[in-house]
KEDREN-643946 format. One record per atom (N, C-alpha, C): atom name; residue number from 1; x, y, z. Coordinates in nm, 2 decimals. Atoms other than C-alpha are relative to their C-alpha. Layout:
PT    a     k       px       py       pz
PT   CA   NUM        X        Y        Z
...
This chain:
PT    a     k       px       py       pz
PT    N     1    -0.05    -0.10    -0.09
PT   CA     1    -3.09     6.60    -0.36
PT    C     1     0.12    -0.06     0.07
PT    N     2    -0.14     0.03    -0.06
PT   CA     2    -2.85     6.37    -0.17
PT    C     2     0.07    -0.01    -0.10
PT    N     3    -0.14     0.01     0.12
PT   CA     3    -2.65     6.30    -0.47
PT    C     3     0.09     0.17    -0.03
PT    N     4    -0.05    -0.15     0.00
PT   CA     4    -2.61     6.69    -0.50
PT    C     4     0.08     0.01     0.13
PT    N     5    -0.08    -0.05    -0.14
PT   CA     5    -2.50     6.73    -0.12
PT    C     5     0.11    -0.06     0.02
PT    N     6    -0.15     0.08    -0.01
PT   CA     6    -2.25     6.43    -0.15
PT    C     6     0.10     0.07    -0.12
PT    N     7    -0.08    -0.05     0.07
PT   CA     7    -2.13     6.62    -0.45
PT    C     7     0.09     0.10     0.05
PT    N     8    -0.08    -0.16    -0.08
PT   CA     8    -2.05     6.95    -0.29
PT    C     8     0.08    -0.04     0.14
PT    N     9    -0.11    -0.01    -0.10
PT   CA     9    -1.92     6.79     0.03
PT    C     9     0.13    -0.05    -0.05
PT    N    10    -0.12    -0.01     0.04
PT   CA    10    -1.68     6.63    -0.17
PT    C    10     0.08     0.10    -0.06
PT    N    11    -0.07    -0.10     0.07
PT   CA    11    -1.59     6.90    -0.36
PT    C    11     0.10     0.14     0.11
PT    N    12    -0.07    -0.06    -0.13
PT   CA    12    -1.52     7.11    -0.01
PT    C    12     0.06    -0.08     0.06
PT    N    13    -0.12     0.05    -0.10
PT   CA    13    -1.32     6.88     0.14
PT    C    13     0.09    -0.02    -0.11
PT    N    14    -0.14     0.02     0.13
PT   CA    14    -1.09     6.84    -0.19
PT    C    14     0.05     0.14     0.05
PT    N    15     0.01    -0.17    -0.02
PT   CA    15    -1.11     7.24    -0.18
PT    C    15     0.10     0.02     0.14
PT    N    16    -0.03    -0.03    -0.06
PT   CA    16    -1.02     7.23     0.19
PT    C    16     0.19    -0.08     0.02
PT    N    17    -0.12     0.09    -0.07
PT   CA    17    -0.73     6.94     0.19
PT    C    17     0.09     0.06    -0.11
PT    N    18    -0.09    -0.04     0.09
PT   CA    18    -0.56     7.07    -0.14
PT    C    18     0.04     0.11     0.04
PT    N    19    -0.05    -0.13    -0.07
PT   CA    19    -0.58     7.47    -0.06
PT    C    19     0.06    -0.02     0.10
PT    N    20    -0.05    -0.04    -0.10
PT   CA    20    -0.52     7.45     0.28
PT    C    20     0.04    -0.08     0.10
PT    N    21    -0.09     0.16    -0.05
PT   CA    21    -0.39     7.08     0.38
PT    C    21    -0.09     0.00     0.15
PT    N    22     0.02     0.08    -0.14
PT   CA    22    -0.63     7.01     0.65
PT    C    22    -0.13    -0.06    -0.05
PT    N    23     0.08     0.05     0.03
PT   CA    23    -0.96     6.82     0.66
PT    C    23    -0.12     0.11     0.06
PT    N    24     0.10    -0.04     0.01
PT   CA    24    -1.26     6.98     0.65
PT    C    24    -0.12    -0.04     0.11
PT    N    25     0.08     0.06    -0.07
PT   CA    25    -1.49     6.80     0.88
PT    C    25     0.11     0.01     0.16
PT    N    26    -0.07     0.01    -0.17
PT   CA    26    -1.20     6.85     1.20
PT    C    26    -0.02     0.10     0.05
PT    N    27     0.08    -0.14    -0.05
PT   CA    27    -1.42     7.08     1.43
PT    C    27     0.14     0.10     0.03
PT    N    28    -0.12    -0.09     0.01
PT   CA    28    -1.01     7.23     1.52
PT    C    28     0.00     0.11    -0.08
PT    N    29    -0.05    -0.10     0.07
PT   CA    29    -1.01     7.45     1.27
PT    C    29    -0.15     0.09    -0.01
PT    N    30     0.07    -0.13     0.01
PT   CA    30    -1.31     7.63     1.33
PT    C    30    -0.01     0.04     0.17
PT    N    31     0.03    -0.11    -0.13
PT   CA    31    -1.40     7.90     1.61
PT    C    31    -0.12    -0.06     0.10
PT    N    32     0.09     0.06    -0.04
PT   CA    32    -1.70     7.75     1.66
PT    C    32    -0.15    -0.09     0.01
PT    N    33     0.13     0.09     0.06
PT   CA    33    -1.94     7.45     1.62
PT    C    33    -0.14    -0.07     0.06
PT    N    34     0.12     0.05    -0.03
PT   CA    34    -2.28     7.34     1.66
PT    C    34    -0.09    -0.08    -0.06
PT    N    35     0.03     0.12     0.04
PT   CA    35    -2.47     7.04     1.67
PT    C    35    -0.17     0.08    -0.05
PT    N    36     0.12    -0.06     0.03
PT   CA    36    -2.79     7.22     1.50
PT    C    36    -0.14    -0.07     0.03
PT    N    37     0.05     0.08     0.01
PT   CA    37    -2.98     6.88     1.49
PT    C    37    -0.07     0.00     0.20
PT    N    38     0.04    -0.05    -0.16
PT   CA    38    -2.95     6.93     1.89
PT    C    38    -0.03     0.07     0.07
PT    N    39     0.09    -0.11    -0.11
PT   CA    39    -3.03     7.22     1.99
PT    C    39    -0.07     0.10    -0.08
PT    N    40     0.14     0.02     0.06
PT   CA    40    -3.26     7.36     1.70
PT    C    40     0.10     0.14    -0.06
PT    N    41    -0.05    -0.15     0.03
PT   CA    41    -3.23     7.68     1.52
PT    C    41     0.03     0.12     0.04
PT    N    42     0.01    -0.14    -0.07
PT   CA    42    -3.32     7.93     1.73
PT    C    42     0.08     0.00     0.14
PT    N    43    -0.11     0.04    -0.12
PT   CA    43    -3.09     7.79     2.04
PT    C    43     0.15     0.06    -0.11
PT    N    44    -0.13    -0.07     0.07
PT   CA    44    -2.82     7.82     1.80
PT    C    44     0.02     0.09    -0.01
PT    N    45    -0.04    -0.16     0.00
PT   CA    45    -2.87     8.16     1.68
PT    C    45     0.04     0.08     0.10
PT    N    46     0.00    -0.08    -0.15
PT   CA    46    -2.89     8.27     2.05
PT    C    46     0.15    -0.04     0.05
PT    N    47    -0.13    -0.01    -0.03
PT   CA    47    -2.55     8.11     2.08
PT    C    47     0.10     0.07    -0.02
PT    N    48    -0.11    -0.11     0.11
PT   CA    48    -2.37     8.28     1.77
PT    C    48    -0.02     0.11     0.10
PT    N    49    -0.06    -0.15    -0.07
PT   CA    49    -2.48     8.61     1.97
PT    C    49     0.07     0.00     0.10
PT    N    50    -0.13     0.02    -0.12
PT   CA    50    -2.36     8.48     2.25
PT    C    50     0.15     0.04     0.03
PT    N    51    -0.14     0.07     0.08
PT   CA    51    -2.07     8.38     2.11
PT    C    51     0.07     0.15     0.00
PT    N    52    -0.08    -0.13     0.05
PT   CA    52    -2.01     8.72     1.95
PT    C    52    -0.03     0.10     0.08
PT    N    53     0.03    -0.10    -0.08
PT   CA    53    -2.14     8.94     2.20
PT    C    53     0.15    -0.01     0.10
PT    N    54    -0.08     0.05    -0.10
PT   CA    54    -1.88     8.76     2.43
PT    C    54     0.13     0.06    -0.04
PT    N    55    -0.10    -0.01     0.12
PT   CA    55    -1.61     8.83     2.18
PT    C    55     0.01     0.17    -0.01
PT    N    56     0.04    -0.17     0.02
PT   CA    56    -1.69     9.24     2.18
PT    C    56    -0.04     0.02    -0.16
PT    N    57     0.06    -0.07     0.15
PT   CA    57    -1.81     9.20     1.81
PT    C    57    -0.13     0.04     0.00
């Protein structure tokens, strides 16, 4: 299984640096990130609504 997940993250960050010239892993380029590890599943989820509730989506 890790050999698969090192496969694919390399394959998305080629994906991300070639299409779209940036790196993949630099939280910048997203809207919004979370450390899942830290605050658990269901903390998270409650954020996304958050998040989007906040947002009027």
């Amino acid at each position: 299984a890790r050999v698969e997940i090192a496969r694919i993250d390399e394959a998305s960050k080629t994906y991300a640096r070639e299409g779209y010239r940036v790196s993949w892993n630099d939280p910048r380029i997203y809207d919004l990130v979370l450390d899942t590890a830290r605050f658990g599943v269901d903390v998270s989820a409650a954020i996304v609504v958050a998040a989007a509730r906040a947002l009027g989506a």
